[in-house]
Every structure is written in C-alpha cells, then in structure tokens.
C-alpha positions in Angstrom: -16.3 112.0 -14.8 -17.6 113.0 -18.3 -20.3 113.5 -19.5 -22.3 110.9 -21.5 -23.2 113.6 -24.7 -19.2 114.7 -24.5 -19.2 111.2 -26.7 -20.2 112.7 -29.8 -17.4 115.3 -29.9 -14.9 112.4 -29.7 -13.6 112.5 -33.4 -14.4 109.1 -35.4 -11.8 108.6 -39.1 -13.9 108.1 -41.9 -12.9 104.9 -43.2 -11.3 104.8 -46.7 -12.7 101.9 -49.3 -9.5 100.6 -50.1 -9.0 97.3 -52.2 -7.6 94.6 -50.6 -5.7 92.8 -52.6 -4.8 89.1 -52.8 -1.6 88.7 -50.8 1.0 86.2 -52.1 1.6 83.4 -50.6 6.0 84.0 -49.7 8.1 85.3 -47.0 8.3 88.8 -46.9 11.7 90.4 -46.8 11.4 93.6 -44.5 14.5 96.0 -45.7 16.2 98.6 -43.2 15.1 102.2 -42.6 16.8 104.8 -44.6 19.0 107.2 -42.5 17.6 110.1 -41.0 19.9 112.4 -43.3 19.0 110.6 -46.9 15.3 110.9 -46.0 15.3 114.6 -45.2 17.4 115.1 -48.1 15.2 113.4 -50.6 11.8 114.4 -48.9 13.6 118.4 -48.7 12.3 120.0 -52.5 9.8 117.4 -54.0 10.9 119.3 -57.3 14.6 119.3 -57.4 17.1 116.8 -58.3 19.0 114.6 -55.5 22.7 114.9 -54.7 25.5 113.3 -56.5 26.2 111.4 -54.1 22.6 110.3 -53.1 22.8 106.5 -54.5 25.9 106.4 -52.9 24.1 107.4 -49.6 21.0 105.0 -50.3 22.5 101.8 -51.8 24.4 100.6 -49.3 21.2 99.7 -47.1 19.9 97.7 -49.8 19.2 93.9 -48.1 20.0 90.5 -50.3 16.3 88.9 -51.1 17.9 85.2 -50.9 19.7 83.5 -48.5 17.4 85.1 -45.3 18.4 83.5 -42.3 16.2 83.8 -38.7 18.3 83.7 -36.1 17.1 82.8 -32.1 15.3 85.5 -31.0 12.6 85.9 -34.4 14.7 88.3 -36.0 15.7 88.1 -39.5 19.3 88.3 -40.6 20.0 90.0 -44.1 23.8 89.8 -45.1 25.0 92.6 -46.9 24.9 93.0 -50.5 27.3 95.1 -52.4 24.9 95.8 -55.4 26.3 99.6 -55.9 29.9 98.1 -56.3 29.0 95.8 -59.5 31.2 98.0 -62.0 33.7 99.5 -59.5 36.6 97.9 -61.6 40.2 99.3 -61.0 41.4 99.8 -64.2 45.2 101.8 -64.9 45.0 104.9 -66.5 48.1 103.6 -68.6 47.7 102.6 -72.2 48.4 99.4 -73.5 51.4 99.7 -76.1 50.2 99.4 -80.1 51.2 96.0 -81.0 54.4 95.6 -82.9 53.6 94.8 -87.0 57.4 93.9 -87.4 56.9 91.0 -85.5 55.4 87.9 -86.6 54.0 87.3 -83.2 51.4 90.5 -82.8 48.5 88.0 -84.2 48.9 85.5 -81.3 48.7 88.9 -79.2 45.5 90.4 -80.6 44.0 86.7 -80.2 45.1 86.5 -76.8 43.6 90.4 -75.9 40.5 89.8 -77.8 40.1 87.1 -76.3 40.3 88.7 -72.6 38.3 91.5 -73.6 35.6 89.3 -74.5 36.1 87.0 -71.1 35.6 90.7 -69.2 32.7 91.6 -71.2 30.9 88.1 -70.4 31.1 88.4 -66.8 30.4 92.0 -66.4 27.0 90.8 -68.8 26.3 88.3 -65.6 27.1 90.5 -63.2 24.1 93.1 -64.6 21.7 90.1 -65.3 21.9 89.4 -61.5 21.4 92.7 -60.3 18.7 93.5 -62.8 17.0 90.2 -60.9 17.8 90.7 -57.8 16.1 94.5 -58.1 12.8 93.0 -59.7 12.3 90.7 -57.0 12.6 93.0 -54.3 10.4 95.3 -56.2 8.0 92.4 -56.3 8.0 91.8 -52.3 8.0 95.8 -51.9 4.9 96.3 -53.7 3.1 92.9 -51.6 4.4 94.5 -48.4 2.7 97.3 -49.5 -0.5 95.5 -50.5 -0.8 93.6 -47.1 -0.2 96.7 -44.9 -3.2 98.6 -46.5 -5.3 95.4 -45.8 -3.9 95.6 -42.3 -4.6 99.6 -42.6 -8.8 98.8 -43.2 -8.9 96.0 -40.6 -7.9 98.1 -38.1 -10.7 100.8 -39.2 -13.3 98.4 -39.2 -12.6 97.4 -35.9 -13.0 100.9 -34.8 -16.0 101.3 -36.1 -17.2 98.0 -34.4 -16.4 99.3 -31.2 -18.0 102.6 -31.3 -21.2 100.7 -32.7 -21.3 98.3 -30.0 -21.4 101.0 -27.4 -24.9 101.3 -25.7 -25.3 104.2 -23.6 -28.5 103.7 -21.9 -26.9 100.5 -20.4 -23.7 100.9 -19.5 -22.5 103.2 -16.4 -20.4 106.0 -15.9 -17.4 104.7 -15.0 -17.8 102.1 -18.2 -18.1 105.0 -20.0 -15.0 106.6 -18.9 -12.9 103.4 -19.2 -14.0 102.9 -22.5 -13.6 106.4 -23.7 -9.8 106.0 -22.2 -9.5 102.5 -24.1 -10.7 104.4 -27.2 -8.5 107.6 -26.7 -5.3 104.9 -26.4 -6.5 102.9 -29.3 -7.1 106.0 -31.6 -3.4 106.9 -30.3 -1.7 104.3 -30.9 -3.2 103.8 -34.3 -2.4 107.2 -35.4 0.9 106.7 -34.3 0.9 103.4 -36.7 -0.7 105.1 -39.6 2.5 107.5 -40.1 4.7 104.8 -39.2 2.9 103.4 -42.1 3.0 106.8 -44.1 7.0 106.7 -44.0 7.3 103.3 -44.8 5.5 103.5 -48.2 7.2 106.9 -48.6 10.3 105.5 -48.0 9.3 102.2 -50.8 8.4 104.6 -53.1 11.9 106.4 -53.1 13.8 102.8 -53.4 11.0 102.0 -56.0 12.4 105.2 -58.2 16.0 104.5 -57.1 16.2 101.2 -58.6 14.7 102.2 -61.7 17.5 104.7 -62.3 20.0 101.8 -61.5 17.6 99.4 -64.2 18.1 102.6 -67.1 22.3 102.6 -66.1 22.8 99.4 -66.3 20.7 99.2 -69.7 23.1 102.6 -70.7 26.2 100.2 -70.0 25.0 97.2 -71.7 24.7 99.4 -74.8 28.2 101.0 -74.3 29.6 97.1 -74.1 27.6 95.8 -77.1 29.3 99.0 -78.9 32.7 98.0 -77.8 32.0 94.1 -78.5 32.3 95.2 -82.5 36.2 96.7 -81.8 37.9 93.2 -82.4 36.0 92.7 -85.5 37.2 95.6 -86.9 40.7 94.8 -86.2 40.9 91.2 -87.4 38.9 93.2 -90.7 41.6 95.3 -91.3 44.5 92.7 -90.1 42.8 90.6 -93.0 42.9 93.4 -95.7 47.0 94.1 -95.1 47.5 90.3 -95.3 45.3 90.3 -98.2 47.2 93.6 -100.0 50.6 91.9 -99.4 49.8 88.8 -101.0 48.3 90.4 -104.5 51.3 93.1 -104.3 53.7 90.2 -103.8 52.0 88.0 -106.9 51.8 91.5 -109.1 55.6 92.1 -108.4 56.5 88.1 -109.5 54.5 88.8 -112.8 55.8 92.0 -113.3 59.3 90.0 -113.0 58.2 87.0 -115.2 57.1 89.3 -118.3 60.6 91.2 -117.7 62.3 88.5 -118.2 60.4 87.1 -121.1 60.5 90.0 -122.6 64.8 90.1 -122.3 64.6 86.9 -123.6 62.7 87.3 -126.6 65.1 90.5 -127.6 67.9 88.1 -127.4 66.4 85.9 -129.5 66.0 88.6 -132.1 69.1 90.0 -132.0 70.8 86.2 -132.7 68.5 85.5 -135.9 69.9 89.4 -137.4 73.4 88.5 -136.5 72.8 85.0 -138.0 71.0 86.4 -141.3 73.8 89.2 -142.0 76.5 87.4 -143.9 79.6 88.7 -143.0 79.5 90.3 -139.7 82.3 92.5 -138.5 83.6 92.9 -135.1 82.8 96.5 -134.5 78.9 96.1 -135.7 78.7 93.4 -133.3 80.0 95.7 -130.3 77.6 98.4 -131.4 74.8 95.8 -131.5 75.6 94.3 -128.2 76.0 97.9 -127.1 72.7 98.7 -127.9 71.2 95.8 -127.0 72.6 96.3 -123.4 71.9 99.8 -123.0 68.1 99.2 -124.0 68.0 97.0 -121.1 69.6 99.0 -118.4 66.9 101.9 -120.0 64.1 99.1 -119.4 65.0 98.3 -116.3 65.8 101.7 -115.0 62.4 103.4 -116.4 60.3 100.3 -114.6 62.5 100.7 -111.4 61.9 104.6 -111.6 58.0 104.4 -112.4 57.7 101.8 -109.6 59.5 104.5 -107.0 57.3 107.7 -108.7 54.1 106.0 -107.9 55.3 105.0 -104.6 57.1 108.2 -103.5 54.1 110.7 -103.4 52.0 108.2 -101.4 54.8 107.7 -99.0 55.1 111.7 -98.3 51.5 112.1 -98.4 51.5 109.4 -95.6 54.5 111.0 -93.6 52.7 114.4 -93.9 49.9 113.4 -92.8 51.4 111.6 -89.3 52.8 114.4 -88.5 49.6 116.7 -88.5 47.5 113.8 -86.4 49.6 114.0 -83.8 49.9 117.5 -83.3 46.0 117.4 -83.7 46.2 114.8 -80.9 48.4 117.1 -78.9 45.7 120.2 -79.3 43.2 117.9 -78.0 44.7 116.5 -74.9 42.9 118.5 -72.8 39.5 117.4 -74.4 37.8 114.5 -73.0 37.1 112.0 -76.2 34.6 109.3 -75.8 35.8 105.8 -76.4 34.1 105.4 -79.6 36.1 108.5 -81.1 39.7 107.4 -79.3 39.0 103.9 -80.8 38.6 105.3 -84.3 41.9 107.5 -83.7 43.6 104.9 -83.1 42.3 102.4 -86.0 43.5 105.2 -88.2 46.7 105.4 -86.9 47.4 101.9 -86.8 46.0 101.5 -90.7 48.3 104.8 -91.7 52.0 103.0 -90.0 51.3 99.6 -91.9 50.4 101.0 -95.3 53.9 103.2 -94.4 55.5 100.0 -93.4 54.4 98.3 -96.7 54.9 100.9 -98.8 58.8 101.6 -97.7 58.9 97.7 -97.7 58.1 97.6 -101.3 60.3 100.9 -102.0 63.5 98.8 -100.7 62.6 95.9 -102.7 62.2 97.6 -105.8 65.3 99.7 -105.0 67.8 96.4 -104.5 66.3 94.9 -107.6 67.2 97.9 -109.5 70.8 98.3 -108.3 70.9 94.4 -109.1 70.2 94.7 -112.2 72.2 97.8 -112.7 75.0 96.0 -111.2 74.8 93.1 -114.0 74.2 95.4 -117.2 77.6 97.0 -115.9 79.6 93.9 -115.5 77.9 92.7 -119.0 79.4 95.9 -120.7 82.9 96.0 -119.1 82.9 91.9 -120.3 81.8 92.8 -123.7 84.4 95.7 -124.2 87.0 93.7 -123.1 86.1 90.5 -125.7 84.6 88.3 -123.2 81.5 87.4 -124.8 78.6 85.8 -123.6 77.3 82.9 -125.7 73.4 82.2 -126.6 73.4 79.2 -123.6 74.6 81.5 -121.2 72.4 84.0 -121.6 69.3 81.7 -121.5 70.8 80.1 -118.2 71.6 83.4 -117.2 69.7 83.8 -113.3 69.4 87.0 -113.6 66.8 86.9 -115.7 
C-alpha cells in the first residue's frame, strides 16, 4: 500500500483553454491513415521539399465524400476515387498531318478538329470543377473533425480534474485510495495514449490540407494553359479568312487589269481605222507597215505587262523558297530542344501562312504565264495572216475573243 501524501507527486496536465467551436450539424467522413512510409517521409526534414513521387504515394488514399455507405457491422464503406488520374490522358506522340490547301475539303476538316478540340477542352473543364469541389468539401469536414476532436480533447481534461477534486482523503481508506490511484494511473494512460493518437491525426490533416492545395494551384496552372490553347482555332479560321480574302481582291484586280487591256486594244483600233479612213489614197505597203506596227505595239504591251507581273512576283517567290529552307534547318537544330506549345503552335502558323502565300503566288505566276503565251500565240497568227493578205476586218476585230 501507498502512502496517502505519495498523492501529490502523482502528475496532474494543466488544462489548455481551448475554444470550442460550434460543430456542424453533418456526417463526418473519417479518411484512411497515410502509410507508414509517406508519413516518415513527409514528417523526415520539416525544411525540405517532398519526393517526386510523393502525391503519387499520397493520393491514392484519398476517400469519395458522397456516396458513403455503412455496411452491417457500423463501419463505413468509402469507394475509391481516382482523383490523381483526372488528366492522365493517353495521347500519341505522333503528329497530326498539316491539312492539304489543294483540296477543297481542308475547311470541313479544321471545322470538324476545332470542333473536337473544343469538345476535349469542355470536359477536361468539368472534370477540374469536380475535383476542385470534391477537395473543398473534404477540406470543410477535415477542419470540423478537427474542431470536434479538440472539444472532445477539453472534455476529457475536465473530467480529470473532476475526479482528482472529488477525492477526500480524510474519508476514504487505504485500499480506496489505492484502487483509485490505479483507476487514475489507467485513465491518465489511456488518455495519453489518445492524445498522440490525436497528435498524428491532425498532423496527418494538416499534410492532406497542404497536399490539396498544391493540387488546387495545378489544376488552376492547367486551366490557364487550356484557356491559352482555346484562342489556336481563332487564329486559324483568322488567317483561313485573310487567304480567302487575298484571292478574291487578286482575282477582281487581275479581271480589271484584263478589262482596261482590252479597252485599251480597242480604242487603238479605233484610231488606226479613222487615219486609214482620212488618208486619201492608201497604198498596200503603208497599210502593212501600219498593221505591222500596230501589232507589234501590242505583243510589246502585252509582253512588258506579262513581264512586270512575273518581276514583282519572282523576288517574292525566291524570298519565300529561301526562307523554307532556312526554317527547317532551324527546326532540325532545335530538335533536341524541348519547345513549349505556345512556341510550336506559332512555328507552325508560320509555316502554314509561308506554303499558301507560295501556293498563291506560283498560282498567279502560271496564270499570268498562260495568258501571256496566249496572247503571244494570237499576235503571231495575226502577223503570219496579215503577211500573207488575209486581213482582218473592223467586225472581226471587235468580235475578236481575245480581247
């Protein structure tokens, strides 16, 4: 047996004022212990950084705060939820082909893709709402569990105290004594052994608590990646706009070009039949050597317009040969450099833009060149006609479709 004044040695915890706050009335989802391995990790160096592969370590435990069933015997059963594997997408390292600008189908194609990409984008959007929700609400339940297990925490001191002060010595016997210093011993034991239970727990919240706040910042990081991305298709349906756009004016410039041409032929015909009309008596070989002339000013027309129209497209042509070239040997010194999308995207808008203005442009230089050698073509058969006396009449040159 002790001694009764071996009860002041017995040590007593200070109790703690702690706020108790108001709990909230809603089932409280209890989440699973971390392994043993990702806790000594993360609780290791309190000043380093975690693995790589921590959240891959961590995540996986992560419980679904919905859809809680209770099964027979009281406990709780939590299906799994794959909230790590949200944007594990398997995507081929391959490419897509550029789209084909010979074809008259590649805007039904960009149409169809944007309108994929777009599809993708939406659902990985939903996808981040609901984790982004589902994390928030288990941060919510964390911090209640939290707030009722401190209550719980200054209950349990009170009580102690309650005990010790409803001790009286002078009353009770030895053996009381003893059993109550054993009941005491056990109790102060026991809730020891509770309070760092209860010391790991809320260590163990306060490391998902900072985990899902790094999964809230990358998930904001990938929303403003996709909303960057989102602006692509514009760009493309911008600049599919412009070439339609450039085509159609060059086409309309080229008919005027040909509509003044031809005026102008017209009106020099017209001249050249009111001299021959005024001049009395015309002879045969002034009326070769005007017909001459007349013919060989214009094949000079024609030829100097054909050859102006090729020296203003020539140059740009080269320049833009030249320059595909040097991009892809650029592109071949960078290989082994890793390009973000943003830069990769703008590569490849530049190339894109650089083949259709080359497209157009030899487009145009063929045109111009068949018009020429039509033209050419005519002004000779004209001439060997005229030298050999078949003369064309006033009507037939009016009527004439080449001009």
């Amino acid at each position: 047996m002790q001694d009764p004044t071996s009860l002041a040695t017995v040590p007593v915890p200070v109790p703690v004022p702690v706020p108790t706050p108001v709990p909230v009335p809603r089932p409280v989802p209890v989440p699973r212990p971390v392994p043993a391995l990702g806790k000594e990790k993360l609780q290791q160096d309190e000043l380093g950084l975690p693995s790589f592969d921590a959240l891959a370590e961590v995540l996986h435990n992560y419980q679904p705060i919905f859809n809680t069933t209770h099964s027979q015997g009281g406990e709780i059963y939590r299906p799994e939820q794959n909230i790590n594997l949200t944007y594990q997408k398997k995507a081929s390292h391959n490419r897509a082909p550029l789209p084909d600008f010979d074809d008259g189908s590649h805007a039904a194609e960009m149409s169809d893709l944007q309108s994929k990409e777009v599809e993708n984008y939406q659902t990985a959007m939903q996808k981040m709402a609901q984790d982004i929700i589902a994390l928030r609400t288990q941060v919510v339940s964390l911090e209640t569990e939290n707030s009722q297990l401190r209550s719980e925490l200054t209950t349990h001191r009170d009580l102690g105290h309650h005990l010790l002060d409803d001790m009286d010595i002078d009353v009770m016997t030895k053996t009381e004594m003893s059993d109550r210093i054993a009941s005491l011993k056990s109790k102060l034991a026991s809730e020891s052994s509770k309070a760092s239970a209860q010391r790991d727990k809320i260590q163990q919240l306060q490391n998902d608590l900072i985990r899902g706040n790094d999964r809230v910042k990358e998930l904001m990081c990938l929303h403003q990646v996709q909303q960057q991305q989102g602006s692509v298709p514009q760009t493309y349906q911008n600049v599919l706009s412009k070439a339609a756009d450039l085509e159609a004016t060059g086409k309309h410039q080229e008919k005027v070009l040909d509509k003044k041409l031809s005026e102008r032929i017209v009106e020099r015909k017209r001249t050249v039949q009111t001299l021959e009309r005024k001049r009395t008596v015309p002879t045969d070989n002034n009326r070769k050597v005007q017909m001459e002339s007349s013919l060989t000013a214009e094949t000079r027309l024609t030829a100097e317009t054909s050859l102006t129209a090729q020296t203003r497209l020539k140059p740009e042509l080269d320049n833009i040969r030249s320059q595909q070239p040097a991009m892809i040997i650029q592109q071949s010194l960078q290989k082994q450099e890793v390009f973000p999308d943003k830069d990769r995207l703008s590569l490849l808008s530049e190339l894109e833009k650089a083949e259709i203005r080359v497209r157009s442009l030899e487009r145009q230089l063929e045109d111009t060149s068949k018009r020429w050698g039509r033209q050419k073509q005519d002004m000779l058969t004209r001439l060997s006609e005229h030298n050999h006396g078949f003369d064309r009449s006033s009507a037939t040159i009016l009527h004439d479709p080449a001009y």
